[in-house]
MARPA-315077 format. One record per atom (N, C-alpha, C): atom name; z, x, y; residue number from 0. Coordinates in Angstrom, 1 decimal, m for minus. Layout:
<atoms>
+------+--------+--------+--------+-----+
: atom :     zz :     xx :     yy :  nr :
+------+--------+--------+--------+-----+
:   CA :      Z :      X :      Y : NUM :
...
+------+--------+--------+--------+-----+
</atoms>
This chain:
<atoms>
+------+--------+--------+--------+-----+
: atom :     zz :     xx :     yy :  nr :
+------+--------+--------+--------+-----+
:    N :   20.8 :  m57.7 :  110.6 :   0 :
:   CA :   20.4 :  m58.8 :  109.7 :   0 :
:    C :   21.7 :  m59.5 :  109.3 :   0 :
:    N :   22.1 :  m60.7 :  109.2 :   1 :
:   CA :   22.9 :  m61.4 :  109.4 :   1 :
:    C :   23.7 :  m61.4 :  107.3 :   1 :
:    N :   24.8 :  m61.6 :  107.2 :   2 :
:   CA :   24.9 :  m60.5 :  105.5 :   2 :
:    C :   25.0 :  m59.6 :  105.3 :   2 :
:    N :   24.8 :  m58.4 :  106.7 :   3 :
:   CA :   24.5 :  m57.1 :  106.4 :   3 :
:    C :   26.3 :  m56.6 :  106.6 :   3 :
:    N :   26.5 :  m55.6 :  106.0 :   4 :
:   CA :   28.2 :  m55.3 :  105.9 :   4 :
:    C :   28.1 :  m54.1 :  107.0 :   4 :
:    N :   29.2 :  m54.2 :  107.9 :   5 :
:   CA :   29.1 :  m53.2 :  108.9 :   5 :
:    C :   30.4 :  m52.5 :  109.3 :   5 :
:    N :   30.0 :  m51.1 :  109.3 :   6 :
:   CA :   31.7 :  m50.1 :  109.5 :   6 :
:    C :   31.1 :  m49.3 :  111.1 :   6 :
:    N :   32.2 :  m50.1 :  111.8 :   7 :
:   CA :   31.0 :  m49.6 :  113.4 :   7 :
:    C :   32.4 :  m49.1 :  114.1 :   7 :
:    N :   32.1 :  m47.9 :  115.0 :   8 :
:   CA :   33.6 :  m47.6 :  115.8 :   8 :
:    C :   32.8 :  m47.8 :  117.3 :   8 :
:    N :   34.2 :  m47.9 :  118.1 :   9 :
:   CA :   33.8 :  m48.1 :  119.5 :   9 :
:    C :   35.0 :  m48.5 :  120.3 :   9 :
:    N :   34.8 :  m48.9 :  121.4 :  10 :
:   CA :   36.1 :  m49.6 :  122.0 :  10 :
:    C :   36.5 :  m51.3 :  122.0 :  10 :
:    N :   37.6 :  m51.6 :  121.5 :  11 :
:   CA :   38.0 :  m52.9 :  121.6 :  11 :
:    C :   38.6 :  m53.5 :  122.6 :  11 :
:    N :   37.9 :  m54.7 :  123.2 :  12 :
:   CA :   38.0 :  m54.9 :  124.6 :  12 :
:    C :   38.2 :  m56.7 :  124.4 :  12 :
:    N :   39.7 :  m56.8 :  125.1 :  13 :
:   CA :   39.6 :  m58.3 :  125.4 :  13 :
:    C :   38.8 :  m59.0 :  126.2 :  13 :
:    N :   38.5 :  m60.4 :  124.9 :  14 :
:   CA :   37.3 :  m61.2 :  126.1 :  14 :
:    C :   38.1 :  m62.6 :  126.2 :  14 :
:    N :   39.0 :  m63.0 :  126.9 :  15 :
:   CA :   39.3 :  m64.2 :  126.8 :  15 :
:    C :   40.3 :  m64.4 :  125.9 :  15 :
:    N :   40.1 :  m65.4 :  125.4 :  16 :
:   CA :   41.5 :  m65.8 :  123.8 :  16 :
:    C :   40.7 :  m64.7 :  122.6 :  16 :
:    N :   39.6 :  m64.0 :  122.6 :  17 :
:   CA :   38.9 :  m63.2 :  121.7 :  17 :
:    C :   38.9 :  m62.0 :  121.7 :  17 :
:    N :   38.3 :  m61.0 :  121.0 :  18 :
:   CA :   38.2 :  m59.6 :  121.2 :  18 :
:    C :   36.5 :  m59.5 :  120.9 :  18 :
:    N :   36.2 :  m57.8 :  121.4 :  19 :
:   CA :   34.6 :  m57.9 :  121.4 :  19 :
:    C :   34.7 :  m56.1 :  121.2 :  19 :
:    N :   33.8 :  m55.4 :  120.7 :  20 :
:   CA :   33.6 :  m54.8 :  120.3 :  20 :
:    C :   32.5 :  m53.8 :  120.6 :  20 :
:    N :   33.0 :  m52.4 :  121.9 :  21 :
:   CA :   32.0 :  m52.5 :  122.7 :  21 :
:    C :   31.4 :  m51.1 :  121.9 :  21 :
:    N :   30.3 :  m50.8 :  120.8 :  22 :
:   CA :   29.7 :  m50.5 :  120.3 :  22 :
:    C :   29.6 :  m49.1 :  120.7 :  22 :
:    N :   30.0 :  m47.9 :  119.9 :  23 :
:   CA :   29.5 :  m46.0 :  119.9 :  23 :
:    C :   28.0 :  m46.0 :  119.9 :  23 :
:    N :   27.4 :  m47.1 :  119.4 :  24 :
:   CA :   25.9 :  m46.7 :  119.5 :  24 :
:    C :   25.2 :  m47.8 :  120.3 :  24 :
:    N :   26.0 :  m48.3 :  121.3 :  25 :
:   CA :   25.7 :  m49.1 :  122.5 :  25 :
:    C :   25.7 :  m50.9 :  121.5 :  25 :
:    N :   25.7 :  m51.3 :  123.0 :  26 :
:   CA :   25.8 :  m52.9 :  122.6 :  26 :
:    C :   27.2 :  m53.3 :  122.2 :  26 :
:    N :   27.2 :  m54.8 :  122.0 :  27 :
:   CA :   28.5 :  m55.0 :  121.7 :  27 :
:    C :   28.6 :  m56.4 :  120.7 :  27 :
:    N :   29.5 :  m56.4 :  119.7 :  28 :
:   CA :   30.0 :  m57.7 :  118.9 :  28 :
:    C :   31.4 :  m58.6 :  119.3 :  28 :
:    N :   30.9 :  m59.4 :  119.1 :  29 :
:   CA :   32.1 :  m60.4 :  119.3 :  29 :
:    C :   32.6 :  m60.7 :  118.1 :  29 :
:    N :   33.9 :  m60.9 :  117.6 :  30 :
:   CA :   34.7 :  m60.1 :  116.7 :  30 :
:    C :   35.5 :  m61.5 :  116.2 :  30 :
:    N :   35.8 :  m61.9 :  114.9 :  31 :
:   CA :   36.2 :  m63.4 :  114.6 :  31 :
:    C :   37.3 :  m62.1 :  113.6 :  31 :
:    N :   38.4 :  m62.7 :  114.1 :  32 :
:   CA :   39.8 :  m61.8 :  113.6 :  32 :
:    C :   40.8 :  m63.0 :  113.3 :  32 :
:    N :   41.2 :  m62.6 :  111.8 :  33 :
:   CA :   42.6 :  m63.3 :  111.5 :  33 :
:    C :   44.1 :  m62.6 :  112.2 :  33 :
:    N :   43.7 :  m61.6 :  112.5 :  34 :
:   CA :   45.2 :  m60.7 :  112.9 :  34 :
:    C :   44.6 :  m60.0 :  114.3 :  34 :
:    N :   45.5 :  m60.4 :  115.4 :  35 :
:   CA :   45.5 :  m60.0 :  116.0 :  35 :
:    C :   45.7 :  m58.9 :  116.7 :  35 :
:    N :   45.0 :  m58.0 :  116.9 :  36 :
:   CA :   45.3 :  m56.4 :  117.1 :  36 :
:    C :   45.4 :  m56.1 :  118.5 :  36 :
:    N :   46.8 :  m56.7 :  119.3 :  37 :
:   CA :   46.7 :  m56.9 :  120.7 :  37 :
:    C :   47.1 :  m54.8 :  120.9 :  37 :
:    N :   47.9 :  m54.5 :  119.7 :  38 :
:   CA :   47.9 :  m53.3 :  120.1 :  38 :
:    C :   47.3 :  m51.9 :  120.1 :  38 :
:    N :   46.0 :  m52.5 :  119.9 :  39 :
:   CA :   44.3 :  m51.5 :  120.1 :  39 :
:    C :   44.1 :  m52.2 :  121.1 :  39 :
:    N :   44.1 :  m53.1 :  122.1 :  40 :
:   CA :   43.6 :  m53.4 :  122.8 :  40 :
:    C :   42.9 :  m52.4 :  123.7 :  40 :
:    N :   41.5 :  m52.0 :  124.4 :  41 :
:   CA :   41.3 :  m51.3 :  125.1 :  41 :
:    C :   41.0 :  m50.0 :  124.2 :  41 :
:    N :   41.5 :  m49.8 :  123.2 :  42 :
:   CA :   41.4 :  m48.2 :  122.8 :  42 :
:    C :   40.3 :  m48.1 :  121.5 :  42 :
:    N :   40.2 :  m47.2 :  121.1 :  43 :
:   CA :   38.6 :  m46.8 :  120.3 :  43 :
:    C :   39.4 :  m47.0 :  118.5 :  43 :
:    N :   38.6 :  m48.2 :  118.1 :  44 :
:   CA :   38.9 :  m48.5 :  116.9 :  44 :
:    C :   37.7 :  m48.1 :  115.9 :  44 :
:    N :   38.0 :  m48.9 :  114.7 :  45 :
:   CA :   36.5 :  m48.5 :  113.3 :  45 :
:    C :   37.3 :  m50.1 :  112.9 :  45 :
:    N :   36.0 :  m51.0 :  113.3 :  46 :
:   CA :   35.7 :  m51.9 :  112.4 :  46 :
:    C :   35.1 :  m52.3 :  111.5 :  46 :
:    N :   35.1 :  m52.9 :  110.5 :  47 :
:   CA :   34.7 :  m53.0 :  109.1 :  47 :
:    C :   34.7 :  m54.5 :  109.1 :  47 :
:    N :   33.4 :  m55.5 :  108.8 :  48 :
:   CA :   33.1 :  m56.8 :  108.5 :  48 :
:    C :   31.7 :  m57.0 :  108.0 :  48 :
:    N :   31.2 :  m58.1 :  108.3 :  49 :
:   CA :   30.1 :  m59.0 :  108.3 :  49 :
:    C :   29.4 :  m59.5 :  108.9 :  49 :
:    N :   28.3 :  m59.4 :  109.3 :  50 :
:   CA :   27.4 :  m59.8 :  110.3 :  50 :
:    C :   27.4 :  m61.6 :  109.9 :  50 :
:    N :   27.9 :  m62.3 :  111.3 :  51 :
:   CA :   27.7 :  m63.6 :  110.5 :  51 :
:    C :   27.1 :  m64.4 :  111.3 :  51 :
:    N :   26.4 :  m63.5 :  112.8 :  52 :
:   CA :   25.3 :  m64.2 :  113.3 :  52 :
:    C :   25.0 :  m62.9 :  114.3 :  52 :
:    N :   24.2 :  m63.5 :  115.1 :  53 :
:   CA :   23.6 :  m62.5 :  116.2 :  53 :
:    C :   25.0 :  m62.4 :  117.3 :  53 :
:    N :   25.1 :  m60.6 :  116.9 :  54 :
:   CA :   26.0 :  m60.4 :  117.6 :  54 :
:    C :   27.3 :  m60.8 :  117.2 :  54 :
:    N :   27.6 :  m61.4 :  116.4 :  55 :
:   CA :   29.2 :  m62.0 :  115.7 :  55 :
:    C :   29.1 :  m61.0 :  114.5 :  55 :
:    N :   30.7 :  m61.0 :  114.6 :  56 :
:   CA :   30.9 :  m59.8 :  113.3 :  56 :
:    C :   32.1 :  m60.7 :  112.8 :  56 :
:    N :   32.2 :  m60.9 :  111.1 :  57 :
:   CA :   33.3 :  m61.5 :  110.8 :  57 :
:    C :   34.3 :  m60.0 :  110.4 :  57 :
:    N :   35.3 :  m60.1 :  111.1 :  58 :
:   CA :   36.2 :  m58.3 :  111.0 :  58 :
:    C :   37.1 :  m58.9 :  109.7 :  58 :
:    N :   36.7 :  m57.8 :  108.7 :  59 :
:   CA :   37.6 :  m57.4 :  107.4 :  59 :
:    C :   39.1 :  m57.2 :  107.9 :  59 :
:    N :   38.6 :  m55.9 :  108.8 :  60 :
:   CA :   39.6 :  m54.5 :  109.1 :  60 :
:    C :   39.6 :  m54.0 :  110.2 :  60 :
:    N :   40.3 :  m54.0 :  111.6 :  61 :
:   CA :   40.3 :  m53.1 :  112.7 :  61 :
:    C :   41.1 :  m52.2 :  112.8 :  61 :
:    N :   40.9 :  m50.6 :  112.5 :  62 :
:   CA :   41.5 :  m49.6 :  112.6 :  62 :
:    C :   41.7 :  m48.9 :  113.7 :  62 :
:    N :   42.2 :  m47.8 :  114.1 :  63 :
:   CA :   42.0 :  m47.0 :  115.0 :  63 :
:    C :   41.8 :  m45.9 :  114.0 :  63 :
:    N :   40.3 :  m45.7 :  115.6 :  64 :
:   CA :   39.4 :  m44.9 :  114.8 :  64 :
:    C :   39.3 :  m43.0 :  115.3 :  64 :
+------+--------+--------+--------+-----+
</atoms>
């Protein structure tokens, strides 16, 4: 549901000039990031944002998770 606040872990995978977010409980988000976390790239993070459409997550926080 689009508003809904989400703390999801999984692998962070570049898509292009973007990052995407390929989901522990399957599926994947496309990830609107002020800071670039080229150094998770590839590896299993815990993101924390906002659903701000289908499939778009506005990211708070990308940690390694």
């Amino acid at each position: 549901m689009i508003g809904m606040r989400i703390d999801e872990t999984g692998t962070l995978l570049r898509d292009g000039g973007g990052f995407r977010l390929r989901r522990d409980r399957g599926g994947r988000y496309l990830l609107e990031l002020y800071r670039i976390p080229v150094d998770l790239d590839d590896r299993r993070v815990r993101v924390i944002g906002t659903l701000v459409g289908p499939d778009l997550v506005h990211a708070d926080g990308v940690s390694p998770a």
